[in-house]
N, C-alpha and C positions, 0 to 999 in steps of 0.2 A: 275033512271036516274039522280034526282036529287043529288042524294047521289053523283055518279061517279063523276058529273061535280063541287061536291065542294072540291071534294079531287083532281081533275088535277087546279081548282082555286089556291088551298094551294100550289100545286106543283110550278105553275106558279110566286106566290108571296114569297117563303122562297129564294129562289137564289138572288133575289133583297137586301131582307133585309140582309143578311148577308155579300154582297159584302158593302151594306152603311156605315155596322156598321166596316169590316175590315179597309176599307181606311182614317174612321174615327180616330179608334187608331194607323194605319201609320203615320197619321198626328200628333198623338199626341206624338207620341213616337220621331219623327225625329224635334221637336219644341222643341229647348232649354229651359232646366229651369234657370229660374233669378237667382233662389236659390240656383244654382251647379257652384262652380268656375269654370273657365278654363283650362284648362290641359297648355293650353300655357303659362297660367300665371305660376302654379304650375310648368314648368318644368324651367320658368327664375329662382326660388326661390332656384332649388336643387346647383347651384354652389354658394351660399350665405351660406345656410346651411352647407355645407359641409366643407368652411372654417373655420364658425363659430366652427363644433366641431373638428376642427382640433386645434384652437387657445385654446379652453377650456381645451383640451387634452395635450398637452403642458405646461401649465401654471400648470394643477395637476402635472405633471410629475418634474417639476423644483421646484415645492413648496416640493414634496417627498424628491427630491436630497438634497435639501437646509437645512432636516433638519439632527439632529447630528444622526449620529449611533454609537450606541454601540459594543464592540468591543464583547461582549457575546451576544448571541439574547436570548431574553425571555423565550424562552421555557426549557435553560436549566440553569435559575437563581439560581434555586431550588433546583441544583447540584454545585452549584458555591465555597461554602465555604471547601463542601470536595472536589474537584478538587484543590480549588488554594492551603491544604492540602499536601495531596500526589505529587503535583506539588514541594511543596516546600521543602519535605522530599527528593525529586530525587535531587534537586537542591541542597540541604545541602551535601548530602551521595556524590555527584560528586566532590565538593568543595575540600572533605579532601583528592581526590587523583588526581585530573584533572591535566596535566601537559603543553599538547599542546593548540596550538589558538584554533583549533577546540572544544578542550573538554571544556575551559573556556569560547567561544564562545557559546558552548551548554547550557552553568550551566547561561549566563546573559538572553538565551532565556526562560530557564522556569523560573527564576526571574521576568521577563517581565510578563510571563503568568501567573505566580501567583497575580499578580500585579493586573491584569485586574481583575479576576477573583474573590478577593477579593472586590473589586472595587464595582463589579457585587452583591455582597450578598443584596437581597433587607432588607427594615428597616423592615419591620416583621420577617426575621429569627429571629432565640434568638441567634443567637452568633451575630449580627450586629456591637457591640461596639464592641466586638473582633476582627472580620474584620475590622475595621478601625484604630484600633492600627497594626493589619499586613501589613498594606498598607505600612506605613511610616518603619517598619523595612525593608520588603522586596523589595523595592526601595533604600535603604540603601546597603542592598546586591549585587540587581543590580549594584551599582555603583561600587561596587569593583570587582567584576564579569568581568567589561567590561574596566577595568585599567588592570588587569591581561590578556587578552586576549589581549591586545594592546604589553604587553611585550614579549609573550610566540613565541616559533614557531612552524612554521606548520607543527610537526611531526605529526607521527601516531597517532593514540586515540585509545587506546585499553582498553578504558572503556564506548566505545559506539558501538554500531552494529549499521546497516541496511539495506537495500534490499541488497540482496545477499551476505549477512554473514554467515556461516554456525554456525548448532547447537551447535555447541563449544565456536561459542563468545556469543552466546544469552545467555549460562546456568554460561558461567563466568560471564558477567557481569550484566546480571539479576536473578540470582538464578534459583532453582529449580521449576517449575512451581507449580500453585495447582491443576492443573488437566492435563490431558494430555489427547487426542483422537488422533488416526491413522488409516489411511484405507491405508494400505499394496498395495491392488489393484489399487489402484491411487498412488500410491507413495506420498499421502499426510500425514502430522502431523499437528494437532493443539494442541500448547501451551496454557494454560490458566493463568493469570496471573491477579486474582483478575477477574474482568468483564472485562479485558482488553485480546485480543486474537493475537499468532501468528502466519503464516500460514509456514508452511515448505514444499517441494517440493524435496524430492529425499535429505532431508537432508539439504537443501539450504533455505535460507528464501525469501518467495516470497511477503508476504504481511504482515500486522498488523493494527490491531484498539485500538487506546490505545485509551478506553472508559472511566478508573479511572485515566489517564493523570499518570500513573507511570512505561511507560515504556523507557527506555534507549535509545529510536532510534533517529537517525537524518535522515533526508531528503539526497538522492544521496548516494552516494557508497562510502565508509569512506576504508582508504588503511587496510587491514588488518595486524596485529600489525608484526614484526618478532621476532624470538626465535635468543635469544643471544649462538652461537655455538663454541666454540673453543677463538678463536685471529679475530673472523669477524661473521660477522651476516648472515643467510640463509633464504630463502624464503620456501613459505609452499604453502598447496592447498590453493584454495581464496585469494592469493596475486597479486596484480597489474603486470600491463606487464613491467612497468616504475620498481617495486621494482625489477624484475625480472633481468633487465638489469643491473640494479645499483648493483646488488648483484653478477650474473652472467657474466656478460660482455656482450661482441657482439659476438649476434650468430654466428656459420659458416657459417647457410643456415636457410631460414624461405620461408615456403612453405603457402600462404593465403587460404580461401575457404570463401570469402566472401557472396558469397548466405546462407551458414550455420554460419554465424559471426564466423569462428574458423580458428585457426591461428596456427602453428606447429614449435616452432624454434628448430634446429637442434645446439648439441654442442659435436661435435665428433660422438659418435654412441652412445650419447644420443640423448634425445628427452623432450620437454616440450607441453604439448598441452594446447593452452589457449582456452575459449570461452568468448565470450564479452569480449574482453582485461584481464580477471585473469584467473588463471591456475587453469584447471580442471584436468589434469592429467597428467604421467610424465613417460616416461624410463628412469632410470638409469643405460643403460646398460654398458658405457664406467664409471661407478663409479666418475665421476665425476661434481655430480652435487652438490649444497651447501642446499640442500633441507631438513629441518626436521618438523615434525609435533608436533603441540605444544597439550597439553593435560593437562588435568582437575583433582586434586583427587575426586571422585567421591565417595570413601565411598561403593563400591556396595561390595557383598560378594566374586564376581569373584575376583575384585580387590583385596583381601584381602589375596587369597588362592593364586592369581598369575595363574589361568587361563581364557580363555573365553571359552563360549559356545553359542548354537544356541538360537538366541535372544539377545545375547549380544550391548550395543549399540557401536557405530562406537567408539566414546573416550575412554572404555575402551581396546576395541581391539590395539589401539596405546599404551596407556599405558602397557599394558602386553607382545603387539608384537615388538612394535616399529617400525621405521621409516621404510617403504615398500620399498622392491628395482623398484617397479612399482605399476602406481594408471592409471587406463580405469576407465571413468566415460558414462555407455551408457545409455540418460536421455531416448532415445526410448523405452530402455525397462527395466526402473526403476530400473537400475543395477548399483551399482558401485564394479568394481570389482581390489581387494588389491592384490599384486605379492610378496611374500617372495621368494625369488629362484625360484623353481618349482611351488612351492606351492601357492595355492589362497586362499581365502576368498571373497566369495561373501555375499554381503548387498544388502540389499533389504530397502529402505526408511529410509535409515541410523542404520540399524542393521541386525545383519548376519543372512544369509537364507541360505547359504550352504559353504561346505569348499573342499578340496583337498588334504590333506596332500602328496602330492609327495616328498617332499625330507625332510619329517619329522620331522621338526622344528619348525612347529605349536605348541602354549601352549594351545591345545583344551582339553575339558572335556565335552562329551553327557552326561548327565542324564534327 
């Protein structure tokens, strides 16, 4: 009995003590510490802070701006003395034959760029003293670079390519590449040019990295040169819509497709088709258009025998065939396809993938 009545005793006293000791640390938990800032203080403090790194932030930023930059960044100092190089061999080799604003205007910019670029060779290369006697010559150059562009006028430059030049001005006036890659299936071609690459599209140029600074391009679309024909000059494929006219006259009739940028001027019961304002292709069927195609010697074997064959590249087929009585250029399906009378010739990424001989005046050879 005694047992029973001390364990309902414990029963009766653990409820007590456990309620004393909770409302105890209620109390203690809901009783501020001296030691714990205020939240109210803390939250007057965030829009002080916040200015403060906003003015810090600013002040690095104007210190950065304020100081000088270099017109080469660092990382490719170490390339600087053969860039400004090969810059300056482009710029000489342009010199001996440059005639318009634009091509002298071209020849003062890589002047300029050699210029820096020397500038740039840091004092441990081992040519350093060398680069600093180049600085003072080729500033010298510049100067007369950019007298000469001041006199000249702003004809054609048919010693520079760029976007949207085709393969015939790139191999005149860059030479023969050192390597060459083509995927057929894409209608693409890469030129190689030293470490420097170019990208071609259906025989067109679409892009370029000139990584050893020695390729011939300029920025925007440069008129494509014309071939001197008879008592007056003629336009070709890749010539301006402006040369077109000038050379041409006023159309009869010009039909637009401006969701497709292509434009069709009519001259009798011919036809011209431009895309992006220059001519991609052409009927001549009224004979009279002033159109010729300019070409390369090439040195290839076909050339040599006087005919083409499958693989042939697009310059030597003009050279052997001559000027097309019609050029369809269809970039959908990586065609461009050449008209001799009846007869066709289909290219494939600027070389022939099949032919037609219908009225037999093809200079083909299969082997």
């Amino acid at each position: 009995m005694s047992r029973r009545s001390d364990a309902g005793s414990n029963r009766n006293l653990r409820p007590k003590k456990l309620s004393r000791l909770y409302i105890k640390e209620e109390f203690e938990l809901d009783k501020p510490s001296p030691s714990r800032p205020s939240m109210r203080w803390l939250f007057s403090l965030l829009p002080i802070a916040v200015f403060c790194s906003s003015l810090v932030l600013a002040i690095a930023v104007t210190v950065q701006d304020s100081r000088p930059k270099s017109s080469v960044p660092d990382m490719t100092k170490s390339e600087a003395f053969r860039w400004a190089v090969n810059r300056a061999m482009s710029a000489a080799e342009l010199t001996q034959i440059a005639q318009s604003r634009e091509e002298w205007t071209t020849v003062a910019d890589w002047w300029q760029e050699a210029v820096e670029f020397m500038e740039a060779v840091p004092r441990t290369h081992p040519k350093y003293d060398v680069a600093q006697q180049k600085v003072e010559e080729y500033q010298n150059n510049l100067s007369y670079a950019m007298g000469k562009a001041d006199t000249q006028a702003a004809d054609a430059s048919p010693n520079l390519w760029s976007l949207g030049s085709r393969r015939i001005d790139l191999i005149r006036t860059q030479g023969e590449p050192t390597h060459t890659t083509r995927y057929d299936a894409l209608c693409q071609e890469v030129l190689n040019y030293g470490g420097s690459t170019v990208e071609l599209n259906n025989g067109i140029i679409v892009g370029y990295e000139d990584i050893d600074r020695n390729l011939r391009a300029i920025a925007g679309d440069e008129p494509v040169s014309t071939a001197l024909v008879g008592d007056g000059y003629s336009w070709t494929i890749g010539s301006t819509r402006s040369d077109v006219f000038a050379i041409q006259g006023t159309p009869d009739r010009v039909t637009r497709y401006d969701s497709l940028r292509r434009e069709t001027l009519y001259y009798g019961n011919s036809t011209i088709d431009l895309v992006e304002d220059k001519v991609a292709g052409y009927n001549n069927l009224g004979n009279n258009l002033r159109v010729a195609i300019a070409t390369i010697p090439s040195g290839s074997e076909d050339e040599a025998v006087g005919f083409w064959t499958i693989g042939t590249e697009r310059n030597d087929v003009f050279r052997i065939q001559g000027t097309p009585t019609q050029v369809n250029l269809e970039n959908s399906l990586c065609k461009e396809i050449l008209h001799y009378g009846n007869s066709v010739i289909e290219l494939r990424n600027g070389f022939v993938s099949g032919y037609n001989n219908l009225s037999g005046n093809l200079q083909v050879r299969v082997r």
